[in-house]
C-alpha positions as CSV (number, residue, x, y, z in Angstrom):
1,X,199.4,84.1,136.8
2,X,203.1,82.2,135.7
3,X,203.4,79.9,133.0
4,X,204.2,77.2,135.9
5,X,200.3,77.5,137.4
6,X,198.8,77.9,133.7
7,X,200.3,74.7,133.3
8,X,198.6,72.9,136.4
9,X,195.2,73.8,134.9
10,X,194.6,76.2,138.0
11,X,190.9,76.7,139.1
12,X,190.1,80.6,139.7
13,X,187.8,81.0,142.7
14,X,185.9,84.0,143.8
15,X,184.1,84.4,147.3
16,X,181.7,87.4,147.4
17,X,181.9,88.4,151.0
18,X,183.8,87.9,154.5
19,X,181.8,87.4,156.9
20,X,181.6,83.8,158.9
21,X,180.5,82.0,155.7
22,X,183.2,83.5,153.1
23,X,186.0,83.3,155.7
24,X,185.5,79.7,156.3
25,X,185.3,78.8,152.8
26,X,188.7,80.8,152.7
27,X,190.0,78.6,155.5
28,X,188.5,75.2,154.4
29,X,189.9,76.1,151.4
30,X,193.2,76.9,152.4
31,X,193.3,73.6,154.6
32,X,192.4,71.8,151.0
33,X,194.7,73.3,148.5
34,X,197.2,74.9,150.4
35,X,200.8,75.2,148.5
36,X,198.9,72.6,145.6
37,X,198.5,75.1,143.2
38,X,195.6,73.9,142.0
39,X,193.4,76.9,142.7
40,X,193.9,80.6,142.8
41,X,191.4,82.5,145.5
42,X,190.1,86.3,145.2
43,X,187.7,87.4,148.1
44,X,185.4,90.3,147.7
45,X,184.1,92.2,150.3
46,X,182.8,95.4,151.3
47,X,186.1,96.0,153.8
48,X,189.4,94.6,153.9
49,X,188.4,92.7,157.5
50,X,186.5,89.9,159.0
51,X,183.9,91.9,161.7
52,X,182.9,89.3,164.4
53,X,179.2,90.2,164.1
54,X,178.1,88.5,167.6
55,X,179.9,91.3,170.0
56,X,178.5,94.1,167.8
57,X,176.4,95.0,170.8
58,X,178.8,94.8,173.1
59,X,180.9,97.5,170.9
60,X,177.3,99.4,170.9
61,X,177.8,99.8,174.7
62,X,181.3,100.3,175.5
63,X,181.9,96.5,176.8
64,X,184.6,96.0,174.1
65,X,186.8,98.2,171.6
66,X,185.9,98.1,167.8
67,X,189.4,97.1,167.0
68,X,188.9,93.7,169.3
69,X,185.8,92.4,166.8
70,X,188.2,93.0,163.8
71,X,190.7,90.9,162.4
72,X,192.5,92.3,159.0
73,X,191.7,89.6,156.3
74,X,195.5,89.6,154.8
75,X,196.7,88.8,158.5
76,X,193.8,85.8,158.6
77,X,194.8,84.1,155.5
78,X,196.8,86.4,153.8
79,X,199.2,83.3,152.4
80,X,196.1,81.7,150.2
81,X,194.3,85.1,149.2
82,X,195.5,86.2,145.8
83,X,193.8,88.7,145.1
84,X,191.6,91.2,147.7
85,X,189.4,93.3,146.5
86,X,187.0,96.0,148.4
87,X,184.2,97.0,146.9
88,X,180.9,95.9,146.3
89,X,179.2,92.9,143.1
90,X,177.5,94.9,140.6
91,X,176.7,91.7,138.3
92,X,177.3,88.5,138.3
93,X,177.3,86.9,134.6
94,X,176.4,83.2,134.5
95,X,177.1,82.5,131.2
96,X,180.4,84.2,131.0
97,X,180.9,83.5,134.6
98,X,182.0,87.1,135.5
99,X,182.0,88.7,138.2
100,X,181.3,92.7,138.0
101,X,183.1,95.2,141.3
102,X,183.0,98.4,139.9
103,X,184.9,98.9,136.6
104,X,187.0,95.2,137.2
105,X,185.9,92.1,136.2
106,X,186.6,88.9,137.8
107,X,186.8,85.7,135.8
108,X,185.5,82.2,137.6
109,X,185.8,78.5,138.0
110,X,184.1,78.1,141.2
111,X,182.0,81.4,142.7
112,X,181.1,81.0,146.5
113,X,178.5,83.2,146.9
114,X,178.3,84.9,151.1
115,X,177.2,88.4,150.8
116,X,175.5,88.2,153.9
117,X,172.2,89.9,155.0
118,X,171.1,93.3,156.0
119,X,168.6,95.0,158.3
120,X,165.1,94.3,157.0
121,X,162.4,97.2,157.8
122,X,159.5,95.2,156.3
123,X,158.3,98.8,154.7
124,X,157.3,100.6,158.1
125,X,157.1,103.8,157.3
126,X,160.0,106.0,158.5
127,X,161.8,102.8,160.2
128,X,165.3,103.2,157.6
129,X,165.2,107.2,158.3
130,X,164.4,107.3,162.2
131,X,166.4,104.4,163.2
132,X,169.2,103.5,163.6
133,X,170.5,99.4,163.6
134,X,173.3,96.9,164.2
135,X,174.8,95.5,161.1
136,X,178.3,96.9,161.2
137,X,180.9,98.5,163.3
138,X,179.8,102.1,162.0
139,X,176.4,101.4,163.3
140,X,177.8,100.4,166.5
141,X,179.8,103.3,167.3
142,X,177.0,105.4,166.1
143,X,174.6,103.6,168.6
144,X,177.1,104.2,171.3
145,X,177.4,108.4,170.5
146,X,173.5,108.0,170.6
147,X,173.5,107.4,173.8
148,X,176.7,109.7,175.0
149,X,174.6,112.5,173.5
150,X,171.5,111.7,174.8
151,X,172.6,111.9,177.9
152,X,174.7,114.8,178.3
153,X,171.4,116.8,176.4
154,X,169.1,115.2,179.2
155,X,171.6,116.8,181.7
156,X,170.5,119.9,180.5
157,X,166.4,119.6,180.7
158,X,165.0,121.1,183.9
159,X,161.3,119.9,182.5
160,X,161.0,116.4,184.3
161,X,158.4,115.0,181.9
162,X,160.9,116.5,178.5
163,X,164.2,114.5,180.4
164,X,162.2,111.6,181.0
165,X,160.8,111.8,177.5
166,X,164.6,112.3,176.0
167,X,166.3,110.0,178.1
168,X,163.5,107.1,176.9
169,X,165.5,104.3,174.8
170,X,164.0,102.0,172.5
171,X,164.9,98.4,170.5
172,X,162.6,97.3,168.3
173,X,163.1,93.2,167.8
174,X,162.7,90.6,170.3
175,X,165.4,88.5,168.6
176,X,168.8,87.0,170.0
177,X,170.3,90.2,168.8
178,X,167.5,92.5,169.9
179,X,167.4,91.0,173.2
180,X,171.5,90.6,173.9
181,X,171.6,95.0,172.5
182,X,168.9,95.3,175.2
183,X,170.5,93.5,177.8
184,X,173.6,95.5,177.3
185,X,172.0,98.9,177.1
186,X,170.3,98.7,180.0
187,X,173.4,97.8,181.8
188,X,175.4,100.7,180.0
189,X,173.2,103.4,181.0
190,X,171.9,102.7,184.5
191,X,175.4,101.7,186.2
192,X,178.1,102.8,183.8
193,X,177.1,106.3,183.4
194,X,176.2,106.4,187.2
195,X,179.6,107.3,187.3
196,X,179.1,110.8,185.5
197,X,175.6,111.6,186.1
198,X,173.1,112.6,189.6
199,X,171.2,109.5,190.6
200,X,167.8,111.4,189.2
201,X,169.4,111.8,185.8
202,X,170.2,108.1,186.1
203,X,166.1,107.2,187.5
204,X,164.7,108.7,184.5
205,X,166.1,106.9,182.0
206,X,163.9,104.3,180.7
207,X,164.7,101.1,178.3
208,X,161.9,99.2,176.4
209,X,162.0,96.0,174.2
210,X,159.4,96.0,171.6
211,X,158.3,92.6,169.6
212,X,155.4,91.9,167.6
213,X,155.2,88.6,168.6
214,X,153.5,86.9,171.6
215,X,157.3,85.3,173.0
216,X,160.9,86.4,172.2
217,X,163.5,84.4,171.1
218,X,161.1,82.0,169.3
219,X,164.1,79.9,168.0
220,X,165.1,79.0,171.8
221,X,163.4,76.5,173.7
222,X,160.2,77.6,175.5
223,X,161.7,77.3,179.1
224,X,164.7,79.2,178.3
225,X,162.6,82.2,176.5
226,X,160.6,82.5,179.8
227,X,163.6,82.9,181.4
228,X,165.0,85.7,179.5
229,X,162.1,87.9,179.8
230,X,162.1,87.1,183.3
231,X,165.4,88.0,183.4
232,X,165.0,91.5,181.2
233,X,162.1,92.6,183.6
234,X,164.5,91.5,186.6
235,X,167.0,94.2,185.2
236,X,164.0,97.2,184.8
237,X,163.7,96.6,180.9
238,X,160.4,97.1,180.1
239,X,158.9,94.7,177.1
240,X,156.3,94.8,174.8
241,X,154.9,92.0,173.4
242,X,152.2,91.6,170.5
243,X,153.4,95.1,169.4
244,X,153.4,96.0,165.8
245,X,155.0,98.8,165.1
246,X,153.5,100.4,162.1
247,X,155.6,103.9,161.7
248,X,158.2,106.1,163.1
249,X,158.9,109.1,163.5
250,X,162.1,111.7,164.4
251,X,160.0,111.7,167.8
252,X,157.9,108.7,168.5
253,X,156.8,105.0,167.2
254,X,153.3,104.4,166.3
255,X,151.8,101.0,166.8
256,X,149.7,99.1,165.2
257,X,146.9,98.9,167.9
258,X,146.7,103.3,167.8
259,X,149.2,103.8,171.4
260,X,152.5,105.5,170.5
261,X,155.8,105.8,172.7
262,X,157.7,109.0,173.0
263,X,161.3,108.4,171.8
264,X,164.3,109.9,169.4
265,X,166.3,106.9,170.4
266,X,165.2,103.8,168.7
267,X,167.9,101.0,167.3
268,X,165.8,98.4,164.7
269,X,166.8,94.8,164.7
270,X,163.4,93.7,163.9
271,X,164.8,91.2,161.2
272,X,167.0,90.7,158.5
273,X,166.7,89.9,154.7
274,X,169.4,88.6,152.5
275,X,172.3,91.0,150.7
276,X,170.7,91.5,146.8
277,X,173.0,90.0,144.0
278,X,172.3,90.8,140.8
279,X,172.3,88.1,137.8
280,X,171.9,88.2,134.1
281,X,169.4,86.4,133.9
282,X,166.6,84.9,136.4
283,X,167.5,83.4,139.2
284,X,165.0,81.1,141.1
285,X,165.1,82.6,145.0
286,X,162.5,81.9,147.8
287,X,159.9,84.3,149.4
288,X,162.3,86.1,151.5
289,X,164.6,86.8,148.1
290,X,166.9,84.1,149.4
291,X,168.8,81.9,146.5
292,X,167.5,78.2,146.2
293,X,170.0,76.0,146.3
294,X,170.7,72.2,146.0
295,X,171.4,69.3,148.9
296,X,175.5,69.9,147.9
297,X,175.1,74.1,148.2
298,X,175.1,74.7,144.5
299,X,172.7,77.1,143.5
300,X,169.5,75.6,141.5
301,X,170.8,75.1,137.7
302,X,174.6,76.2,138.1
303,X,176.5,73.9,139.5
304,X,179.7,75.7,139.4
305,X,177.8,78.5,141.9
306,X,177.9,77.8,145.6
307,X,175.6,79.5,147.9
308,X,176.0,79.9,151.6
309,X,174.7,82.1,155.3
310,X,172.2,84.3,155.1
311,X,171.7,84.6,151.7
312,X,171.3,80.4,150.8
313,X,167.5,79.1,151.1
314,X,168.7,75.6,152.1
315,X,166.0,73.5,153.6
316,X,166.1,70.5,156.2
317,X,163.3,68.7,157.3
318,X,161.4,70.7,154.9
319,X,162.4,73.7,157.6
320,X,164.9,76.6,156.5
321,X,168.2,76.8,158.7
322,X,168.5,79.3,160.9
323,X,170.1,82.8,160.0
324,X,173.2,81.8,162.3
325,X,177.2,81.6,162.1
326,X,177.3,78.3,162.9
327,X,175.2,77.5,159.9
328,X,177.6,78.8,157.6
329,X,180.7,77.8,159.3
330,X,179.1,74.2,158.5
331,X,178.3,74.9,155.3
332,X,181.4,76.1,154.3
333,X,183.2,73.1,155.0
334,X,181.1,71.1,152.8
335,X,181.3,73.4,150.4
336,X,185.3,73.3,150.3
337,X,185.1,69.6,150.2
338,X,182.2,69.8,147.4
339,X,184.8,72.5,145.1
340,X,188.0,69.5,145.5
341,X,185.6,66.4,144.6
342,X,184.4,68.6,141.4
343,X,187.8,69.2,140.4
344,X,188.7,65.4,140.7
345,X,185.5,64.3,139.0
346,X,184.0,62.8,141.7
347,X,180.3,63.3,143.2
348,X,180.0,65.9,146.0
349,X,178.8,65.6,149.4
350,X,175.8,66.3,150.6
351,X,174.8,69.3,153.3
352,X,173.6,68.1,156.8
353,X,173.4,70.4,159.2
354,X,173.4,69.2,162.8
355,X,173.4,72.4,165.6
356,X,176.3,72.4,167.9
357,X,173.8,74.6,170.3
358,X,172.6,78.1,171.1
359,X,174.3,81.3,173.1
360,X,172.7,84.0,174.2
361,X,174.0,86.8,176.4
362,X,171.6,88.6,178.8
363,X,174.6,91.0,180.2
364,X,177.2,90.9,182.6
365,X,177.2,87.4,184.6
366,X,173.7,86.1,183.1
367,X,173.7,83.9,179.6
């Protein structure tokens, strides 16, 4: 730092992650302070780019090329980031507000705090080792081999009953992302690989949906949830309902009600649970491990913490909002606004979330 911004009393901030939540804070931020000098901005993440998390599946199925969901975070806001760091928080340090990434550590003013979330197998056996899920472009890519391979081995079975069993693909989450990954998949290999394979390749391929609970898409409005399944069933997925799956293994998922389906190719996006932080000392979080936080986004008892997306338990209407990008878009402009008033000295604002809407894609031409 130069003697010139010592002198301006600059504010260090720290965002822990780069996802919708820590990129907005970056650009409300930016939109605040820009060229003030007031405040000097590291962002820590696990990669050095912002991955647009809603066309994962589309990436899963060939729709669009990795490189078109990611955006470098120098060429984003490069201007206002001054330091970049990739690598994961080891600690966070309240008292001596200190952040730990591997053998650095990263003094604070203000720590904005959007890790993000991560695939939640709510302890079924075998569900991390026999699945595979869609978090990140990695997973993605390997989703879309999955099914590359899967095929060209089927190709190879003579045995009607073994191809039929091989080429038998699976999601396991009636969710928006479980049912837009479904969607896609079905599309991807019935008519795209048409193209390359015989028609009775092509007829023995089967895709299922599988949800434990009685509807999908329980967020969305009754009406439009009837339509999606009508819609999935429309296509030839086929979908489970009030099916608990209770294990899996390399070649089969057990449910809880003693039936089993044959497959090596299941993708889990059952659910997700928020990125762990660890603190020095106790940190008040609700039942899903989420961090409690306050109506201005600070987290409960340190005020110079700010919480947002997946990993903030902010409740409205005595509800908690939604695991959506929207939500922490929102939240990080209040948040921005919240770190400027604090430096001034005056009272922050308070969070109210108000939902632009839902979108939800059911494949090519249907949303």
């Amino acid at each position: 730092m130069t003697a010139e911004k010592e002198s301006k009393n600059v504010k260090k901030i720290v965002i822990v992650g780069a996802g919708f939540g820590g990129v907005f804070a970056l650009k409300e931020l930016h939109n605040i302070f820009h060229k003030s000098g007031r405040v000097q901005i590291t962002v820590i993440n696990d990669n050095n780019y912002f991955l647009f998390t809603p066309l994962l599946h589309e990436v899963a199925t060939g729709s669009i090329a990795p490189e078109n969901i990611i955006e470098p975070l120098r060429k984003i806001m490069g201007c206002c980031i001054d330091n970049l760091i990739s690598g994961k928080v080891e600690k966070i340090d309240t008292e001596s507000s200190v952040v730990y990434v591997d053998k650095e550590k990263i003094h604070y003013d203000y720590l904005i705090l959007a890790p993000g979330a991560q695939t939640n197998f709510y302890n079924v056996k075998g569900a991390e080792e026999n699945t595979l899920t869609l978090k990140s472009l990695e997973d993605a890519i390997k989703i879309k081999n999955m099914c590359i391979d899967t095929l060209e081995e089927g190709s190879k079975i003579k045995d009607e009953k073994q191809r039929k069993n091989k080429l038998r693909f699976v999601v396991v989450g009636g969710g928006p992302t479980g049912v837009e990954l479904v969607s896609e998949l079905q599309e991807f290999l019935k008519y795209t690989f048409s193209n390359y394979y015989t028609k009775d390749l092509i007829d023995d391929i089967s895709v299922f949906l599988v949800h434990s609970g009685e509807e999908i898409l329980q967020q969305f409005p009754k009406e439009l949830r009837w339509k999606s399944i009508k819609i999935l069933k429309k296509k030839g997925i086929k979908v489970l309902l009030n099916t608990k799956v209770v294990e899996v293994l390399k070649d089969r998922i057990q449910f809880e009600n003693g039936e089993f389906l044959i497959s090596q190719n299941v993708v889990w996006v059952a659910g997700i649970k928020p990125s762990f932080i660890h603190f020095d000392k106790s940190i008040t979080r609700d039942e899903s491990g989420r961090l409690l936080v306050n109506e201005y986004l600070e987290l409960l008892n340190h005020s110079n913490i700010f919480c947002l997306g997946d990993v903030a338990s902010f409740k409205q209407e005595n509800k908690n909002l939604p695991s959506l990008a929207q939500v922490a878009v929102k939240q990080a402009r209040t948040l921005a606004i919240n770190i400027n008033k604090k430096m001034d000295g005056k009272r922050p604002k308070v969070f109210i979330y108000k939902s632009a809407g839902l979108l939800l894609s059911l494949g090519k031409w249907n949303a």
